[in-house]
N, C-alpha and C positions, 0 to 999 in steps of 0.2 A: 837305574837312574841316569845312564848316561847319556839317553836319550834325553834326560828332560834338559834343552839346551835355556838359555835365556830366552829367545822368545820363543820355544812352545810354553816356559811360563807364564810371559806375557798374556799370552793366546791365551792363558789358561783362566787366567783372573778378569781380561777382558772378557771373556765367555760369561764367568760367573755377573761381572757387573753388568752385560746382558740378561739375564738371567732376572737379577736383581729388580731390572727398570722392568720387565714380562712381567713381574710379581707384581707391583704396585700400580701397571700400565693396566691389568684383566681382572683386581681385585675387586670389580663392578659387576664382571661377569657372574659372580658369584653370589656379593653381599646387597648390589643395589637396591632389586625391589623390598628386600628384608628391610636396608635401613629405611625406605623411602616409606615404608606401609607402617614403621613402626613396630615392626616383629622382633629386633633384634636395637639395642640402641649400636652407633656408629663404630667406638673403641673394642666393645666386644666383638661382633660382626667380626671387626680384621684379626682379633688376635684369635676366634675360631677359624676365620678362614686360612692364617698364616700356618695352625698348626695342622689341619687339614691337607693342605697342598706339599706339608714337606712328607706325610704319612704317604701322600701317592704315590710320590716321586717313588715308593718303592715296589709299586700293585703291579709295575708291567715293564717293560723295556722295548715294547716293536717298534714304537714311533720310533724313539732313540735309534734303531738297527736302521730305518727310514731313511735318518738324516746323515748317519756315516758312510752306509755304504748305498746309499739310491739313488737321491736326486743328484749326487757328481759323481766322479769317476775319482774313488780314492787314489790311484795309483798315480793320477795327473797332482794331487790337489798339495800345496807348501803350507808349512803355518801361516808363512806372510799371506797369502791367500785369505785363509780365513780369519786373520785378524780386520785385515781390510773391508771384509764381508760384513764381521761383527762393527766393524765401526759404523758403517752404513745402517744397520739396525738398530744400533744405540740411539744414533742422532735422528733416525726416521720415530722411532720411540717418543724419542720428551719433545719434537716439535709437536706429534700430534696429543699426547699429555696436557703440553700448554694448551693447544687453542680448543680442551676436553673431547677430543672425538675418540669413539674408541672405535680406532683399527686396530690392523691387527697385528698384534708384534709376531706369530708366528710366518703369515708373506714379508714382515720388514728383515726376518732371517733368510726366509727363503732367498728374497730378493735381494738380499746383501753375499749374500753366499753364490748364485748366479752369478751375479755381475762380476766379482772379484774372479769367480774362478773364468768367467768368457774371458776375461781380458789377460789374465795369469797363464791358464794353458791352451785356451783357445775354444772355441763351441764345442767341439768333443769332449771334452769335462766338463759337459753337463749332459746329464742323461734327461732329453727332452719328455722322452714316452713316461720314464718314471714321475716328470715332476706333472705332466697332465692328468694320470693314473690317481697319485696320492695327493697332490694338492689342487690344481684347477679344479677336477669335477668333485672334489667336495665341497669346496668353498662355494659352487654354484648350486650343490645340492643339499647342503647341510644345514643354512640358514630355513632353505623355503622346508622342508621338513620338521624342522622345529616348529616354525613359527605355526604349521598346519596345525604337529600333533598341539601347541599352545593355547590354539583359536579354539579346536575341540572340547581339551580341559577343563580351558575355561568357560565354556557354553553349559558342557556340562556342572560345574560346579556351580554356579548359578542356578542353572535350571535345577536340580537337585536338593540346593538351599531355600529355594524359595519363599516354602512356608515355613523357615525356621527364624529364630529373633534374631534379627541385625547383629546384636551384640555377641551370641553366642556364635554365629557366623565369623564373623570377624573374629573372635577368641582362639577360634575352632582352626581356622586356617591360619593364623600367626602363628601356633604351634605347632601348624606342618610345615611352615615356610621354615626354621630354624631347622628341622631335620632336610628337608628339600634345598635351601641352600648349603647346608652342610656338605650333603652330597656332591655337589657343584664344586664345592672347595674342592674335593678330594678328587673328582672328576678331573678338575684342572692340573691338579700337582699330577697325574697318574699322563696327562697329554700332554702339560705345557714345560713340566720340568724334562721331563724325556727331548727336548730338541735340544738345549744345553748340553744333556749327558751325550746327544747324539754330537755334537759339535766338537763338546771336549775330547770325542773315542774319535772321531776323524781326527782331529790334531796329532794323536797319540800315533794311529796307524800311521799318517802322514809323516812323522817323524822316526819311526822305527820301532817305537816302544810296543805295540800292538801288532799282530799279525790282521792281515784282510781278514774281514768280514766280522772283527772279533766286535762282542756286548762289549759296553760298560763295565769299569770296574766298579765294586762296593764303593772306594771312596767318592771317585767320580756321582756314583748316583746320588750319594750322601752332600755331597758338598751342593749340586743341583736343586737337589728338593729346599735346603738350608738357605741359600741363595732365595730363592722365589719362595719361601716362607717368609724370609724379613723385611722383602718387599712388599708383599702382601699387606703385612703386618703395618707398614707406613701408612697405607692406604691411599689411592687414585683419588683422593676427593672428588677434582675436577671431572675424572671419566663418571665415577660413583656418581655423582649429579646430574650429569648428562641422561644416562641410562636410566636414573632412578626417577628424576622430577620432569628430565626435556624431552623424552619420547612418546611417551604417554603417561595418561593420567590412572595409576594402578592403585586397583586394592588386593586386600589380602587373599582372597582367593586367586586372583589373576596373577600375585605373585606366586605362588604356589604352584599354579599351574605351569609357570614359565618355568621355571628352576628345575621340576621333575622333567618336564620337554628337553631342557640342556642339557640335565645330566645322563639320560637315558642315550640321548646323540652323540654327546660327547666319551662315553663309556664303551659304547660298542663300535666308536670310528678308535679306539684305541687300541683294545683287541686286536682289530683288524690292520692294526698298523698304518691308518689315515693320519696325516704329520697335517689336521685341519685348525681353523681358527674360532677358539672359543670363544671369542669376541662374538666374531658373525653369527654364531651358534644363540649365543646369549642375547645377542639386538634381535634375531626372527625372533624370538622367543616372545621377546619381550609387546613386538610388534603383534603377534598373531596373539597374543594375551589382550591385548587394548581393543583390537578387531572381536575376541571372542567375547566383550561385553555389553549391550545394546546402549548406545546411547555416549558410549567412551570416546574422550578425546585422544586423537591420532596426532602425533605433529610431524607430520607427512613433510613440511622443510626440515626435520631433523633429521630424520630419516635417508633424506634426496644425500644432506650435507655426507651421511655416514656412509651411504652408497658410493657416491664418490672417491673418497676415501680410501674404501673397499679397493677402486680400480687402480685408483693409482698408489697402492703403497707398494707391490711389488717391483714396480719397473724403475721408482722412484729410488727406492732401496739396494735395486741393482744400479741403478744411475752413479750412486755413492759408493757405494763398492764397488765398484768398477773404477770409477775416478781413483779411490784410494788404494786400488791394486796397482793400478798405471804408476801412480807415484811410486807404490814399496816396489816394483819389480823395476824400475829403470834409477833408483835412487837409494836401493840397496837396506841395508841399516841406519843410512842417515834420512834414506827417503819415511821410513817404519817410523824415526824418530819425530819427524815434522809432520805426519800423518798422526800421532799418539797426542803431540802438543795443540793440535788446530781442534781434534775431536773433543781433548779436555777443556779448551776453551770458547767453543761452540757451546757445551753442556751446559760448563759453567755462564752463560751467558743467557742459555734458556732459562737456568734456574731462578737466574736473578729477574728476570724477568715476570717471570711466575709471582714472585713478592707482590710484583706492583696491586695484583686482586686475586688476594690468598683464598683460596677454599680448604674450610678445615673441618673436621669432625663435628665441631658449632655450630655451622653453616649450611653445612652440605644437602639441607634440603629446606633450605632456603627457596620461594618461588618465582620472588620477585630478580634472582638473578643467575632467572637458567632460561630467560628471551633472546633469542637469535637474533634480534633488530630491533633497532630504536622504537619503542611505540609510539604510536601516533599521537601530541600534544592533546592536553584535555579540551583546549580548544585556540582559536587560531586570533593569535592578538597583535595589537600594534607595536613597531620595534621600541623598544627604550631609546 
């Protein structure tokens, strides 16, 4: 314990309140087209998917080995380091929260964790080739893969249903969708809690408590998975709406199809130790689900919007980590200190924000207010 100094505590709790905003930020990835189709109502949905994601956190550990000892050089890397990192991910987090897009909070780590460490120890504490290897080409290849295996799916399960009764159709796949998105929870906690434990085991190494290259310990994993269960459990309304009602127009087959396309993607980039973004896993998904049914609406400006998104969350992310590494490394523990005060007050600033047009479990699939732009007046009259 004598490693654990004051701020690798810090580090430690800011990790998990990372962790936290991951849970509540991806709980779309999982529950949305279940709640959007009706297969699952909203409140249950998250509290399946909270206890789900915390059961993952314990299926596997590679990502977690991923983020301690791959894309930096632990031997370079300070707690202040990756406090600065994680603050850049927090706040890259609830800005894109607020305005509902769901990137990706695994690049707003990645990219908080870069930046802090360039400017901390210098480009050599970052291992370039690994962060290309594990996170670029999956991010570029993981989305269009789902979405393919999605579009397939769901051609097939249509075609398939055909001549079956609508109703018993729809019965039929709402009851796959609760085991299909289940998986998806458990997918996520098994990928997305493993970067937290991966963070929290770099802090540890970093400070002396851990030897290189060491896993996660037990509590570590436990505190991760519990973390992004009770975020979970909050539930993303805003992203949830996004995904569920502003991407496309799904039903219950095409959600089924998407959820099994995630989880299958998402399960075997985890094995394999891919540290990728269940987010983008979950939007192809959802995309090649709305393309795999004739005649379904695409909204191809939500889509552009999430794309973008996509590009710039890491460098964005590094932007701010980076800013906030410069300040802790030339301003010491008072720099750490005004860096801690500016992030909780930024948060708090977004949240309050957030009140002004709440989305809640009530709402969430509301239609009339998931329009990207003003619609056009019913018709064009003279001023008052």
């Amino acid at each position: 314990m004598d490693h654990i100094t004051f701020l690798v505590a810090v580090v430690i709790v800011t990790a998990l309140a990372f962790d936290f905003t991951n849970g509540f930020h991806d709980t779309a990835n999982a529950m949305a087209t279940s709640i959007a189709t009706g297969a699952l109502t909203p409140r249950v949905a998250v509290l399946v998917s909270g206890i789900l994601n915390i059961a993952g956190a314990f299926l596997s550990t590679e990502v977690a080995r991923t983020i301690s000892g791959g894309i930096v050089d632990d031997t370079l890397v300070s707690p202040a380091m990756i406090f600065a990192g994680l603050v850049g991910a927090i706040l890259w987090n609830l800005v894109t929260w607020l305005a509902g897009l769901p990137s990706s909070s695994s690049h707003a780590l990645f990219g908080g964790l870069i930046g802090a460490v360039w400017v901390g120890a210098g480009s050599h504490g970052v291992h370039f080739g690994k962060v290309a290897d594990k996170v670029l080409i999956p991010a570029v290849a993981s989305p269009v893969v789902a979405g393919v295996a999605a579009l397939v799916a769901s051609y097939l399960a249509y075609k398939l249903s055909a001549r079956a009764r609508q109703d018993s159709v729809t019965k039929g796949f709402r009851l796959g969708q609760i085991a299909s998105a289940s998986l998806v929870s458990l997918a996520h906690g098994t990928n997305d809690a493993q970067k937290t434990m991966g963070v929290i085991t770099l802090t540890l190494i970093s400070a002396g408590a851990l030897g290189h290259d060491a896993g996660p310990p037990v509590w570590v994993i436990g505190a991760a998975g519990v973390a992004i269960g009770l975020g979970t459990y909050l539930g993303g309304w805003r992203i949830i709406r996004t995904m569920g009602k502003g991407l496309a127009e799904i039903q219950s087959p095409q959600g089924f199809a998407a959820e099994t396309a995630s989880t299958t993607v998402i399960l075997t980039s985890a094995h394999l130790g891919f540290a990728l973004s269940t987010t983008q896993v979950a939007s192809g998904s959802i995309l090649g689900a709305g393309l795999g049914r004739r005649l379904a609406e695409v909204r191809w400006g939500v889509a552009g919007r999430m794309v973008l998104a996509w590009l710039i969350t890491l460098p964005a992310a590094a932007l701010v980590g980076g800013l906030a590494a410069s300040v802790v490394k030339h301003g010491g523990n008072l720099g750490t200190a005004v860096i801690a005060v500016v992030a909780v007050a930024l948060a708090g600033a977004i949240v309050a924000a957030s009140r002004r047009n709440p989305v809640r479990a009530d709402n969430v699939n509301d239609h009339h207010e998931v329009t990207l732009r003003n619609p056009a007046p019913p018709h064009v009259g003279t001023a008052a």
